[in-house]
C-alpha positions in Angstrom: -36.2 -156.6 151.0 -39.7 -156.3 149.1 -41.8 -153.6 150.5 -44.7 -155.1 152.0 -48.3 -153.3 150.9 -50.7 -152.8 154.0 -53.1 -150.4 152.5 -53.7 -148.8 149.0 -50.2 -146.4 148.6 -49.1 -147.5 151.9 -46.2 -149.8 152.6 -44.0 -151.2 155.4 -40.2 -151.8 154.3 -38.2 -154.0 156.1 -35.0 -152.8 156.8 -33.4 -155.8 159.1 -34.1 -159.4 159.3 -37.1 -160.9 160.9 -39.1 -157.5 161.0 -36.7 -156.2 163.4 -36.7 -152.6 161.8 -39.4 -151.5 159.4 -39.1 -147.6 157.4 -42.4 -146.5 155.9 -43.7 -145.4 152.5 -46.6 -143.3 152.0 -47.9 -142.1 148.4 -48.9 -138.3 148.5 -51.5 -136.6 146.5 -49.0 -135.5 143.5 -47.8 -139.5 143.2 -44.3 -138.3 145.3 -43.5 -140.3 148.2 -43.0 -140.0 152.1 -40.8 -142.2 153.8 -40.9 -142.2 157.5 -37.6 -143.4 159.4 -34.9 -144.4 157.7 -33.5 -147.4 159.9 -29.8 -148.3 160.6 -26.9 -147.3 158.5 -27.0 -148.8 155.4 -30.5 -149.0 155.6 -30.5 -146.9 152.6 -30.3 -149.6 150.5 -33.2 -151.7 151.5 -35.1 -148.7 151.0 -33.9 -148.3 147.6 -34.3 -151.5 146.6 -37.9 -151.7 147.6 -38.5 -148.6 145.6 -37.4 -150.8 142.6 -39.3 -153.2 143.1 -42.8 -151.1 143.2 -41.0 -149.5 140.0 -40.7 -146.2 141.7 -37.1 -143.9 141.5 -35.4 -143.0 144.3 -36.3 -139.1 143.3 -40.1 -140.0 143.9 -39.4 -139.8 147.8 -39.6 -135.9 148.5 -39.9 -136.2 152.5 -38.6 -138.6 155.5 -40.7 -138.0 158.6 -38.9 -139.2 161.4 -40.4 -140.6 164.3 -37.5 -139.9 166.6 -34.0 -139.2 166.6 -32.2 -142.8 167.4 -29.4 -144.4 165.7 -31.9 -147.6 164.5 -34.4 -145.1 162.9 -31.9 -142.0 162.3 -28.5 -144.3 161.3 -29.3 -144.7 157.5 -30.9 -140.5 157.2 -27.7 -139.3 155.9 -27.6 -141.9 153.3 -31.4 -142.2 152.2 -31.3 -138.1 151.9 -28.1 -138.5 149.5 -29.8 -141.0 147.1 -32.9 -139.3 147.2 -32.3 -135.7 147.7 -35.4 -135.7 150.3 -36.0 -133.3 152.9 -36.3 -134.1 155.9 -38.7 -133.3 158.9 -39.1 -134.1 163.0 -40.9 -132.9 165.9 -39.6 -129.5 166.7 -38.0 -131.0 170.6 -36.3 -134.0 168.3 -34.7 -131.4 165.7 -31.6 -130.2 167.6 -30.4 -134.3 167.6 -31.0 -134.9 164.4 -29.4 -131.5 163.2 -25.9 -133.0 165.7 -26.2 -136.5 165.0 -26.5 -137.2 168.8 -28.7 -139.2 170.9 -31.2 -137.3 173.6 -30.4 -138.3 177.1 -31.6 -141.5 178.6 -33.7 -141.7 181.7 -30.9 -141.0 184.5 -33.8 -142.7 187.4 -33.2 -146.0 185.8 -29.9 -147.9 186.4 -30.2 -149.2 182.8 -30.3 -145.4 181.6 -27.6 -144.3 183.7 -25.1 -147.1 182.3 -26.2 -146.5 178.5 -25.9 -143.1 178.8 -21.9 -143.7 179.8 -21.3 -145.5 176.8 -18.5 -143.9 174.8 -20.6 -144.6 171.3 -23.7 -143.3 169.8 -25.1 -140.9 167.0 -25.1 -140.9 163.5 -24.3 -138.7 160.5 -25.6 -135.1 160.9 -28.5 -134.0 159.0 -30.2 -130.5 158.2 -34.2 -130.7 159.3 -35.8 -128.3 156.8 -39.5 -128.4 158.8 -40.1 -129.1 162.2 -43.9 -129.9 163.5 -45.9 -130.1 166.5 -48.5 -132.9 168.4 -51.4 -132.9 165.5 -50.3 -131.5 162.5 -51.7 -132.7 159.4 -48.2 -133.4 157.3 -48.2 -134.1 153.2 -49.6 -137.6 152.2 -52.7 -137.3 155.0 -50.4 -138.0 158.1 -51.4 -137.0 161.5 -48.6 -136.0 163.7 -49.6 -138.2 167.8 -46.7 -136.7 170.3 -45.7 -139.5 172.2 -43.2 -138.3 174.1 -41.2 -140.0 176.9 -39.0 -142.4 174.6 -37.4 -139.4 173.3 -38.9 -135.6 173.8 -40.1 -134.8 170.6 -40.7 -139.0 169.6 -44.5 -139.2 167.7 -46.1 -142.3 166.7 -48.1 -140.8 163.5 -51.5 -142.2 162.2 -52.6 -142.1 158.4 -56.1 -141.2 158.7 -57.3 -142.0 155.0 -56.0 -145.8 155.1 -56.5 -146.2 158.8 -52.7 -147.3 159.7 -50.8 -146.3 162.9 -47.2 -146.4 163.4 -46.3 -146.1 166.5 -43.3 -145.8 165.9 -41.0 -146.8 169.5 -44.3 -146.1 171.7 -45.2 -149.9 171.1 -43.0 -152.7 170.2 -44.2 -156.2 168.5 -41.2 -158.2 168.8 -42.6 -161.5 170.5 -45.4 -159.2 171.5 -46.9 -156.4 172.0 -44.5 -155.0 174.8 -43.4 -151.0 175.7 -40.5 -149.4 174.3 -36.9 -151.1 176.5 -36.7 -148.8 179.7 -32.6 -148.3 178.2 -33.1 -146.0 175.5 -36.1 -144.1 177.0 -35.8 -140.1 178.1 -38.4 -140.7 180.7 -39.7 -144.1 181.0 -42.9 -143.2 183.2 -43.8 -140.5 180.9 -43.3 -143.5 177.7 -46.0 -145.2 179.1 -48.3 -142.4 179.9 -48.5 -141.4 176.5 -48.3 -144.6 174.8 -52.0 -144.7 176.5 -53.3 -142.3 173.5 -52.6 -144.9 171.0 -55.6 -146.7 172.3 -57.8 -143.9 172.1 -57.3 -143.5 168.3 -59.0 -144.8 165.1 -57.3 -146.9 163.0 -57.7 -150.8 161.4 -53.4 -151.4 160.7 -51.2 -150.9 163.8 -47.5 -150.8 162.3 -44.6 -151.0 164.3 -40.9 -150.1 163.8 -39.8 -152.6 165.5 -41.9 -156.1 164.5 -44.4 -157.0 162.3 -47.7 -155.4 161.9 -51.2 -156.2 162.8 -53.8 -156.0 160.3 -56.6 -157.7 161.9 -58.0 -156.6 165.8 -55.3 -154.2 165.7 -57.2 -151.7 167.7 -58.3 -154.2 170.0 -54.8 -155.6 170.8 -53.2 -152.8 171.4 -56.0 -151.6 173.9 -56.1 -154.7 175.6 -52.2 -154.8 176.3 -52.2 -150.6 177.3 -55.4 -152.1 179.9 -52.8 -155.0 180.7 -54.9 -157.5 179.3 -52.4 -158.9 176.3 -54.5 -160.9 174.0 
């Protein structure tokens, strides 16, 4: 799938039909790249065909910022760090499931939590994390670092200052909507939507989702309104 330009060096890359998963591609200051997620399994290969098509190598992407550590952002890590030789980098509480290739726990309050977290599946290929970070750091390519924790300990949604785009990453979904992240795959589900509060206190004009398609006009706006439960 073509990568999709929302700002001048930014880019959203669908990885699954109808917008279902998006990776991210950021240009940093030497011309390298930062991808952030790297989708399902196999995902690899969306990402590597949209580098061809903005005539970039897959050498060019140096870093993958992860969000969090679940399969649908975490599945195709091992692959995309193959073909591009990237390192890779998570909040410092997401680290140890990345580094195991196993999920965080799921919200054990919530019935729905309880029953996924008895499934006999889950995880993804083991990957080493070569730089962990904290809530604010400024990482390579102008990107602010917004703990959002609650969908997973260490999950961040991450803002690009310079272009003004937000991804929040699973804080916010826009899959027929804006909506909060499915109480299923949260860690803590109260504390989910406590911080996904922030992202309406932040400055941006692009709000970029992982899972839908983003919103490049009222952005701001929208996503205040649905955090004040007043969906536009």
């Amino acid at each position: 799938m073509a990568a999709i330009e929302l700002a001048t060096g930014v880019w959203r890359i669908p990885t699954a039909p109808f917008d279902l998963v998006n990776s991210f591609l950021f240009t940093n200051s030497d011309g390298s790249l930062t991808l952030v997620d790297a989708g399902l399994k196999n995902a690899h290969k969306k990402v590597l065909g949209a580098l061809e098509g903005l005539r970039r190598a897959p050498q060019d992407v140096t870093r993958i910022v992860m969000t969090h550590s679940h399969s649908d952002h975490a599945g195709g890590l091992a692959g995309t760090v193959a073909a591009t030789g990237a390192t890779v980098a998570a909040h410092d509480r997401d680290v140890v499931y990345l580094r195991e290739g196993r999920l965080p726990a799921t919200d054990p309050s919530r019935w729905q939590g309880r029953v996924f977290g008895r499934l006999p599946f889950r995880g993804f290929a083991k990957v080493e994390v070569a730089e962990s970070f904290m809530d604010g750091a400024l990482l390579e390519g102008g990107i602010r670092v917004v703990h959002t924790p609650g969908h997973s300990p260490g999950h961040c949604s991450l803002l690009h200052e310079q272009s003004g785009v937000l991804i929040t990453g699973d804080a916010l979904f826009n899959v027929r909507g804006l909506r909060y992240s499915p109480k299923t795959f949260c860690t803590d589900v109260r504390l989910s939507r406590e911080t996904a509060q922030v992202l309406g206190e932040l400055d941006y004009e692009t709000a970029a989702f992982t899972h839908g398609a983003h919103v490049s006009r009222g952005a701001r706006d929208a996503v205040r309104a649905f955090l004040a439960g007043r969906p536009s």
